[in-house]
C-alpha positions in Angstrom: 133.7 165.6 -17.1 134.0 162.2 -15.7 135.8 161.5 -12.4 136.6 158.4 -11.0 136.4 158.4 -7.1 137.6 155.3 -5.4 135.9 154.3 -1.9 137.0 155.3 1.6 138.1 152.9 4.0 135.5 152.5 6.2 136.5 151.9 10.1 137.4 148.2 10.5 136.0 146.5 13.6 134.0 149.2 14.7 132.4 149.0 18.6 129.1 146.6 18.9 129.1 146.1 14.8 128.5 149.6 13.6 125.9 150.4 16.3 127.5 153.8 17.1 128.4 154.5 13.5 126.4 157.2 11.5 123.8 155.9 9.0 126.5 157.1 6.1 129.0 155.4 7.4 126.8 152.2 8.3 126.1 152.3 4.2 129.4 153.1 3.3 130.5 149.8 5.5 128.0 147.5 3.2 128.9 148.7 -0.1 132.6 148.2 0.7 132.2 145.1 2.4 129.5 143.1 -0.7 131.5 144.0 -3.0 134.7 142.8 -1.0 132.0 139.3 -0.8 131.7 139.5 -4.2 135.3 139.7 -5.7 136.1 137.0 -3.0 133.1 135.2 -4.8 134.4 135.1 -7.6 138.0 134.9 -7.3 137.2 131.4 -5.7 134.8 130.6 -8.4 137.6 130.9 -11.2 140.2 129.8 -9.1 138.2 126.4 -8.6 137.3 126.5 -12.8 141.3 127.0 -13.7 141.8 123.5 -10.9 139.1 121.9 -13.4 141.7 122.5 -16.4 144.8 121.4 -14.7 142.5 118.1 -13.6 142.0 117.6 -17.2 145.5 118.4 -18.3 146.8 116.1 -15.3 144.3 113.1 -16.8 145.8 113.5 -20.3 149.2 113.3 -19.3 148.2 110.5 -17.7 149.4 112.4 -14.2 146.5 111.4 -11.6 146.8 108.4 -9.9 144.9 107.0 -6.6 145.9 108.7 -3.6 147.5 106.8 -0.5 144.1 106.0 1.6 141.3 104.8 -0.1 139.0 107.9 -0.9 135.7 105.8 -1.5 136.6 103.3 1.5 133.5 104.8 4.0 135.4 104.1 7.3 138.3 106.1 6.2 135.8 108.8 4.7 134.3 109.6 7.9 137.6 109.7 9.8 138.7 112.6 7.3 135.4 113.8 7.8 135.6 114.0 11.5 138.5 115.8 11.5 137.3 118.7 9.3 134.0 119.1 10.9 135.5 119.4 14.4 138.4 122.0 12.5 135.0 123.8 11.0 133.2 124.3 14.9 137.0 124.9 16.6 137.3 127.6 13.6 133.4 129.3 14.3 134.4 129.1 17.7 137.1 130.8 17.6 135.9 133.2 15.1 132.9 134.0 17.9 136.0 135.0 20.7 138.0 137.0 18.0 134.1 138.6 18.0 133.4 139.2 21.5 136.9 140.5 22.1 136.8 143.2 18.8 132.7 144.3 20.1 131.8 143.0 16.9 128.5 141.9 18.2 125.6 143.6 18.6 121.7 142.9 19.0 120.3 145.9 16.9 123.1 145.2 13.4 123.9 141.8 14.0 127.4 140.7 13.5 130.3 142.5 11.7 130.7 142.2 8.0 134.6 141.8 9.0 133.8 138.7 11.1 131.8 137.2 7.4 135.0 138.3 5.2 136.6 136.2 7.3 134.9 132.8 6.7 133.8 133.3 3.4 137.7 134.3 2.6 138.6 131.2 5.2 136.0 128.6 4.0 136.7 129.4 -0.1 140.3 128.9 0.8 140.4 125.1 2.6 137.4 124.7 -0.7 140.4 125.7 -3.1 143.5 123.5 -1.4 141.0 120.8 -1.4 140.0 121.0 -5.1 143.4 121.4 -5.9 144.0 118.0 -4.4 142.3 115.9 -6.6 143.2 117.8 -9.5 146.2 115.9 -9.2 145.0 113.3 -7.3 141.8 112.6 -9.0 141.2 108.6 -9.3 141.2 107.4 -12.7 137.9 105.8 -12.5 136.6 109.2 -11.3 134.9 112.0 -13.9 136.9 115.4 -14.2 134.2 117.7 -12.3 133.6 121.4 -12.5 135.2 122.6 -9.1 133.9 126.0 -9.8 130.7 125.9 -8.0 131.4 123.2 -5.4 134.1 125.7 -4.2 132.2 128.8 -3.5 128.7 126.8 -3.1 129.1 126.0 1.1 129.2 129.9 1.8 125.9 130.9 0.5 122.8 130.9 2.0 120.3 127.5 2.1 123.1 125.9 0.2 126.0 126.2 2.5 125.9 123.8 5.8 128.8 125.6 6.5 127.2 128.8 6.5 123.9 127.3 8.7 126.5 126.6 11.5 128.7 129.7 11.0 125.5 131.7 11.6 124.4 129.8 14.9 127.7 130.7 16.6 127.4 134.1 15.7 123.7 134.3 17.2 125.7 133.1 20.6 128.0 135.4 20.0 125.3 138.0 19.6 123.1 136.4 22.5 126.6 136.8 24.8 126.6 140.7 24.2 124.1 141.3 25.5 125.9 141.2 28.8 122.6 139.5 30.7 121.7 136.1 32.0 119.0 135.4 29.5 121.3 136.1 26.7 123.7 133.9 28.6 120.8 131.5 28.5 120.5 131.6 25.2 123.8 131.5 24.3 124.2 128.3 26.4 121.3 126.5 24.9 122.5 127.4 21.0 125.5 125.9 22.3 123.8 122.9 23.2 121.8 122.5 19.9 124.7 122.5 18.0 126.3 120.1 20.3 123.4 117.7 20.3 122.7 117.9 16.6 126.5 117.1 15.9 126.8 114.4 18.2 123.8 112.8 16.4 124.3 113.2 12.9 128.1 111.7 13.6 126.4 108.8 14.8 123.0 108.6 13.2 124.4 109.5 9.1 128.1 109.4 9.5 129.5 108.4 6.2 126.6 111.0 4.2 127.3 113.8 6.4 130.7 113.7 4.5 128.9 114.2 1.6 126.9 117.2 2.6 129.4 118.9 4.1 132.7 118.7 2.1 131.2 120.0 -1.7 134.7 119.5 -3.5 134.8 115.9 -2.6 130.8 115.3 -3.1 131.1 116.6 -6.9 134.1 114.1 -7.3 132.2 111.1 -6.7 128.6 112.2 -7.2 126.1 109.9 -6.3 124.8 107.1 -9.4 121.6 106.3 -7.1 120.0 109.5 -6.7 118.7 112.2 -8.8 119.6 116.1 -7.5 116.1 116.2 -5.7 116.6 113.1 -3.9 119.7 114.3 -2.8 118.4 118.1 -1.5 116.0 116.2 0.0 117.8 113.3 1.5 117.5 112.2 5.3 120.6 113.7 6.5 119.4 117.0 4.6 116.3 116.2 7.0 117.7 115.3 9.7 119.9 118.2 9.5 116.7 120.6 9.3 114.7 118.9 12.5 117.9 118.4 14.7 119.5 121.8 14.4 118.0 124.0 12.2 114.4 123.7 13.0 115.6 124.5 17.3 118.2 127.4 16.2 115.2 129.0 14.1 112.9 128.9 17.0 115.4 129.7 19.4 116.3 132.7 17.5 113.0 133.9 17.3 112.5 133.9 20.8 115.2 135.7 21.3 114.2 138.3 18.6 110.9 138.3 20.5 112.2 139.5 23.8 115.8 141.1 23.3 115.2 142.2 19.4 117.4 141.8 16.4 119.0 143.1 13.3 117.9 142.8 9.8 120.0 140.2 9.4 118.8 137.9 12.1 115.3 138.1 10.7 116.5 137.1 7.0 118.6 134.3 8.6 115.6 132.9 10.2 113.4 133.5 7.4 115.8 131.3 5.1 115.7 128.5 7.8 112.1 128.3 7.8 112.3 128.3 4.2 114.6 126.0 4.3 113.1 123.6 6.6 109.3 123.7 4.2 111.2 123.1 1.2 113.4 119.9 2.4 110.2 118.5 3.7 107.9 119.1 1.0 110.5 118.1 -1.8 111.6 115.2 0.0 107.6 114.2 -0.1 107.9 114.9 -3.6 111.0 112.4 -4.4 109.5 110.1 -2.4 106.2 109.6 -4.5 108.9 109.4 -7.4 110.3 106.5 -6.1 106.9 105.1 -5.6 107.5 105.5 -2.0 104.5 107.0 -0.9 103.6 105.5 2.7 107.0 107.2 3.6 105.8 110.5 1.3 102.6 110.6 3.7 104.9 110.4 6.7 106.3 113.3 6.1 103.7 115.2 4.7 102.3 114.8 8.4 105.6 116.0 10.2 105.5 118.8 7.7 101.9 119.8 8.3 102.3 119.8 11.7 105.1 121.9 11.6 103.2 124.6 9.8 100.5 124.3 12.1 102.8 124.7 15.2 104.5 127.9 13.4 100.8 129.8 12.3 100.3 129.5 15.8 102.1 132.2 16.3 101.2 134.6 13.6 97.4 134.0 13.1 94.3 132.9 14.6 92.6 129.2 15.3 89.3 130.6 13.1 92.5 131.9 9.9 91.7 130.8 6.6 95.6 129.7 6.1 95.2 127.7 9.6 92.1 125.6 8.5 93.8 125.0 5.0 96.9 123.5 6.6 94.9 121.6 9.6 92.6 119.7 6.6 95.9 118.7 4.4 97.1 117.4 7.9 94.1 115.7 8.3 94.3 113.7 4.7 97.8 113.3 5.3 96.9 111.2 8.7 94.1 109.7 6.4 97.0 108.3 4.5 99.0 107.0 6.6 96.3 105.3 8.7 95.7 107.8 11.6 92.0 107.9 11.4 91.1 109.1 14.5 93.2 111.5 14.6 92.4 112.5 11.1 88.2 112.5 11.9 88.9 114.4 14.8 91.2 117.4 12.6 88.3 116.8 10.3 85.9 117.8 12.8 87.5 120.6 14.2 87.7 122.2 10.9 84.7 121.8 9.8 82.9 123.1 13.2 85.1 126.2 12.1 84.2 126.7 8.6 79.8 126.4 9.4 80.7 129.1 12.0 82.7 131.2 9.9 81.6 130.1 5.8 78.6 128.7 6.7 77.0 125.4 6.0 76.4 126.0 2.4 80.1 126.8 1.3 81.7 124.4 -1.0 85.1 124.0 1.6 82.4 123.3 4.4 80.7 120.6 2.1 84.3 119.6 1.0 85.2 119.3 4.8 82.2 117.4 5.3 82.3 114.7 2.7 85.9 114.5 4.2 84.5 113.6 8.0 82.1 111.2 6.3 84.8 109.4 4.6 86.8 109.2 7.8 84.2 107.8 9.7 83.4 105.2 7.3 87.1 104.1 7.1 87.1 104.0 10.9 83.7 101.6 11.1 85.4 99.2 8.6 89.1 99.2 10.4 87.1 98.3 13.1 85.2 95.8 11.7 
């Protein structure tokens, strides 16, 4: 016989994030709480897809019309834009408190899943009123747009700026539990990252950090210039990665390294490093596209040495992944007219590879052709 058993409430809120819990109640927490992440999901998702048929139904009865303020005007696009980022960190903020004061913190499970209920049910909401907006209000010059994506896009990992910063207040939150002055420390420097990186992307890519941040709006006047790579890859997506997620990842890992962390924490920083190599290398990509390829060189370089900077840490100088990276930094500076620098990576890696292929091995000869070529270029620059 079949019998259909519904699930248990699990405790809500439970002291430092489950730590105390048993390992069946700890399970019987996630299954509850993804699948509560999943109906919210996808409640938004066709909630944003029904807004796409009134949009349509409100351009064939000739409904929309232009709002009051100019939505394309960039001045008054930022000023909106302000606004709702500030509401967005005043919202984590206050979401970290609500977290300290519940004990919904802790180093070995993380954060809560009640505290990401929360802003997934909080974010998808503000995603909906705002589709809803210019389903009505949609300009006449403007496409009808699928709001079913844009609306549940910013709350999922990589994708989701929103997310990104949601995730680095919770690590201070996390950091403050720990009731010490190194997680104080920590917590005060995240702090400062996200104040920093903020202050200069307001002032640095003001009017396209609208775009990146508010999805809805983005998908109602896409961009005619640039192709969906060139915009994953664009340089406020860039600057975005060097300015706040590249110092939260590292930052996190040092703390990982000497207080320890949840599962989690280690796939949140695994997705910013991912996320970091994958903006940089695709925007190198779309560059050469463009036939932009002095400025594809460029950040080949800062990518390179990125990667050398972070195998550091987890292999050798004499690593076969090490000397692989070091020789595509070397061409890179080739490229963009760092010889010396270049003949001198050159050199390093080669001294390497006769050591540990010897001199007969065709990435030794490779290496050495290389240091010839260098050289040569370096004669004739001076020349």
């Amino acid at each position: 016989s079949c019998e259909v058993q519904l699930l248990q409430t699990p405790p809500l809120f439970p002291s430092q994030a489950g730590a105390t819990l048993e390992p069946t109640q700890l399970t019987q927490r996630q299954h509850v709480f993804l699948s509560l992440l999943t109906l919210q999901l996808l409640t938004a998702w066709l909630l944003g897809m029904s807004l796409t048929f009134l949009a349509r139904i409100c351009r064939a009865c000739r409904m929309s019309a232009k709002p009051s303020y100019a939505p394309m005007d960039p001045e008054v696009q930022f000023s909106f834009t302000l606004v709702e980022h500030l509401s967005f960190h005043a919202f984590f903020a206050g979401m970290t408190c609500l977290g300290l004061m519940t004990d919904s913190f802790s180093v070995v499970t993380g954060s809560s899943w009640e505290l990401y209920v929360l802003f997934v049910g909080a974010q998808t909401a503000s995603n909906v009123l705002e589709a809803l907006y210019w389903a009505v209000y949609l300009p006449a010059d403007a496409g009808v747009p699928a709001f079913g994506w844009p609306v549940v896009s910013s709350v999922l990992p990589v994708l989701g700026e929103p997310l990104d910063t949601c995730k680095d207040y919770f690590f201070a939150g996390i950091a403050l539990s720990t009731g010490t002055w190194q997680g104080y420390l920590f917590a005060s420097i995240a702090v400062g990252i996200l104040v920093f990186s903020n202050i200069y992307l307001s002032t640095k890519h003001k009017h396209a950090l609208g775009r990146d941040l508010l999805a809805v709006r983005k998908v109602c006047f896409p961009s005619k210039t640039e192709g969906f790579l060139a915009t994953q890859t664009s340089p406020t997506k860039l600057a975005i990665a060097l300015s706040e997620d590249l110092p939260q990842a590292v930052l996190q890992s040092l703390f990982v390294l000497t207080c320890g962390g949840s599962p989690t924490q280690y796939a949140f920083i695994g997705l910013s490093i991912t996320k970091i190599i994958c903006c940089l290398s695709l925007r190198a990509i779309a560059l050469r596209q463009d036939d932009r390829h002095g400025e594809a060189s460029a950040t080949n370089v800062e990518l390179y040495q990125m990667m050398v900077f972070a195998l550091s840490f987890v292999v050798g100088p004499q690593h076969s992944w090490m000397l692989i990276v070091k020789f595509w930094l070397a061409s890179s500076l080739c490229e963009v007219g760092r010889l010396q620098e270049a003949l001198a990576m050159y050199q390093e890696v080669l001294e390497v590879r006769r050591q540990v292929l010897g001199p007969r091995h065709p990435s030794t000869l490779l290496t050495q052709d290389r240091v010839a070529f260098s050289l040569l270029g370096e004669v004739g620059r001076r020349q």
